[in-house]
N, C-alpha and C positions, 0 to 999 in steps of 0.2 A: 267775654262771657259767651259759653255755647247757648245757644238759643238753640239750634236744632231741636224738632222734635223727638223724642223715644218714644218709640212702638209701644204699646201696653201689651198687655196679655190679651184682652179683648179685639185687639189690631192683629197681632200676632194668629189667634184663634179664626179669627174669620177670612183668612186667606186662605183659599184653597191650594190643596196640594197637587202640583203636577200631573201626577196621575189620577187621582181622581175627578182632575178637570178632563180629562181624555177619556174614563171609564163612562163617567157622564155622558161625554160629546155619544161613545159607541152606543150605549144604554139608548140614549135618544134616535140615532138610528135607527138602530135596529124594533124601537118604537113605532118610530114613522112607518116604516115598512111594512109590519103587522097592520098596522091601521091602515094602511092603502089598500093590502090586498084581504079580498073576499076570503073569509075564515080565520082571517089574522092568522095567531102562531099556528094553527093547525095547518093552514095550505100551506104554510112556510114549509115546513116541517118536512111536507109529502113532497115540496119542490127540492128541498137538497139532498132526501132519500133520493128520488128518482134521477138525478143529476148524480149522488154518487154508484147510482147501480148502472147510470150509462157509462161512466168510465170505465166502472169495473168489469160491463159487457164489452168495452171495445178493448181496450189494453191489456187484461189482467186474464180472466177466466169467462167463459161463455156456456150456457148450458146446451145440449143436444137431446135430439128426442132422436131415439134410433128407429128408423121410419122400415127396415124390413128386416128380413130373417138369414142377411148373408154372415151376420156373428154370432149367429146361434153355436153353440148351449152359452157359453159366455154372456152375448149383449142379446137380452131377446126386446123381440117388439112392441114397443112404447116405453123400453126401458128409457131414462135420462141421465149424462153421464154430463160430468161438469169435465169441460176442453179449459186444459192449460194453456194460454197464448202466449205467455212469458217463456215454455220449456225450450223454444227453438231461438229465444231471441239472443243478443251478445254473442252473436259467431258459433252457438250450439246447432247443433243437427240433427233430422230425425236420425235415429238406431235401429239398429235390428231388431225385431220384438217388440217396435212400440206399437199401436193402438191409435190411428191418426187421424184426425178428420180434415180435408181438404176440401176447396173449390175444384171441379173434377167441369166444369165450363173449357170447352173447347178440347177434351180429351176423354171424359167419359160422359158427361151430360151436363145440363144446367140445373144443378144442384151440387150441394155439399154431399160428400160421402164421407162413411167411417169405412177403414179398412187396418190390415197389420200388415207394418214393412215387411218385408223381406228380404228386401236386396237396397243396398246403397251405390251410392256412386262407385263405379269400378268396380263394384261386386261380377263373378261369373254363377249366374243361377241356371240350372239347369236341372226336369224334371223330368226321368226320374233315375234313382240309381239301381241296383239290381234287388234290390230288396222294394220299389215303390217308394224311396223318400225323396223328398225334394233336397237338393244339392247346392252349397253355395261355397264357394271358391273352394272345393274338392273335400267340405264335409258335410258327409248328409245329416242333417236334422232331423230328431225325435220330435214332432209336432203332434205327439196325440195326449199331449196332457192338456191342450187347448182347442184340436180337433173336433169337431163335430163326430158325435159316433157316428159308426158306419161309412164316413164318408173318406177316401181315399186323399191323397195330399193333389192330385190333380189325374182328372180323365184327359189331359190335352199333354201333348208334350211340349216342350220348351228347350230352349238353349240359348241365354241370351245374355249381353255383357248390360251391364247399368251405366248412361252417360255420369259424367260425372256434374252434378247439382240434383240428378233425379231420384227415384224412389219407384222400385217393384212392389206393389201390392197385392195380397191376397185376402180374401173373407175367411174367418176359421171354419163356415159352413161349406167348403167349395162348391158341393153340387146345386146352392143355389145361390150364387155370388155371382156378381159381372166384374170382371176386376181385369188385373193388366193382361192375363191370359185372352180376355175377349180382345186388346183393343191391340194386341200383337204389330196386325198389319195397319193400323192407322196413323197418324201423323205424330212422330213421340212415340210410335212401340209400344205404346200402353204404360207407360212410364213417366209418372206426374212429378214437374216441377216442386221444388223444394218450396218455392216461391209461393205454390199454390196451398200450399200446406196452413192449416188456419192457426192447431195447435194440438197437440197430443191428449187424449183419452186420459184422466186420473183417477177418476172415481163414479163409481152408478150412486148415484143421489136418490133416486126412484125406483120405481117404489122403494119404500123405508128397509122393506124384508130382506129386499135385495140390495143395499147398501151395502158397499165394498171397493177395498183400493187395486186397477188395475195395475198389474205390474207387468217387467218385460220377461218372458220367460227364460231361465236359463240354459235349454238346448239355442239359443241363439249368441248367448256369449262365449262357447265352443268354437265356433265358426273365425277361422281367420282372416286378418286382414286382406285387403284387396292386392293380390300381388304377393301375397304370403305363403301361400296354398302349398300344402304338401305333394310332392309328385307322386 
């Protein structure tokens, strides 16, 4: 004869189910927690915002305050433009026409700058041609759809090859920009590491008015390759 006992419904009923012994276990956690720290869920709260806004400063995107007037009429002063850090990573590079903010320590000063490529690696830039444009691998660029009025594409002449991992820089204000034209004769040629590069310009966040997506301009996708150059 079986004797074993059978389960009733009341036996059956009051076993907890798998997960909801695990949903518990977290539930309780994440109790404890709140109760340890000073404001409960509310400090909770502000701890894993500020944890997920450092990742997203260090990895993802970063904001910039444009601290002077060498990207004028474009980026004026105190504008803030959220920097993409993701746009150079997986083997991508800056471009011609981008908009870049770098570490400029031990090549143009200690600080970050914003500036616009103009020359890449193995690029031939040279300024100027007989009409006043600046020249790269033998076509000169229209740069007055992002030039600063008034101001000429450069007072200094040039003629210079870009190593190849570097980056020529210029300010769209030239006549009051410090960029690769100043640091010609210095260590590097005025010509900052790709390395040094933080992340590209995508958008002016600030003021609200001025909200807008930078892009790269099209007299630069004209321009051909390094070694391509028409005689």
């Amino acid at each position: 004869m079986d004797t074993e006992a059978q389960p009733t419904e009341r036996d059956r009923s009051s076993r907890p189910e798998p997960g909801a012994v695990e949903g518990r276990s977290r539930f309780a956690l994440l109790t404890r927690v709140t109760d340890w720290l000073p404001g409960g869920r509310i400090t909770l709260t502000l701890f894993t915002c500020l944890a997920f806004l450092l990742v997203l400063n260090t990895f993802v995107a970063q904001p910039f305050q444009i601290p002077s007037g060498s990207m004028e009429q474009g980026l004026r002063i105190g504008d803030r433009v959220l920097v993409n850090k993701l746009a150079y990573g997986f083997g991508a590079e800056p471009r011609r026409g981008d908009v870049v903010v770098f570490d400029g320590a031990g090549y143009f000063g200690d600080a970050d700058y914003i500036k616009r490529v103009v020359g890449v690696g193995g690029d031939h830039v040279v300024c100027c041609d007989k009409k006043g444009r600046i020249e790269v691998n033998g076509r000169s660029v229209d740069e007055t759809a992002f030039l600063y009025p008034g101001d000429t594409p450069s007072t200094v002449p040039f003629d210079v090859v870009v190593p190849g991992g570097r980056i020529f820089v210029l300010g769209d204000h030239r006549s009051d920009s410090s960029d690769s034209r100043d640091h010609l004769g210095s260590p590097g040629g005025g010509m900052i590491p790709v390395k040094k590069v933080i992340g590209r310009a995508d958008w002016i966040v600030w003021p609200y008015a001025h909200w807008t997506r930078l892009t790269r301009p099209a007299a630069y996708a004209r321009v051909p390759a390094a070694g391509a150059a028409h005689g």
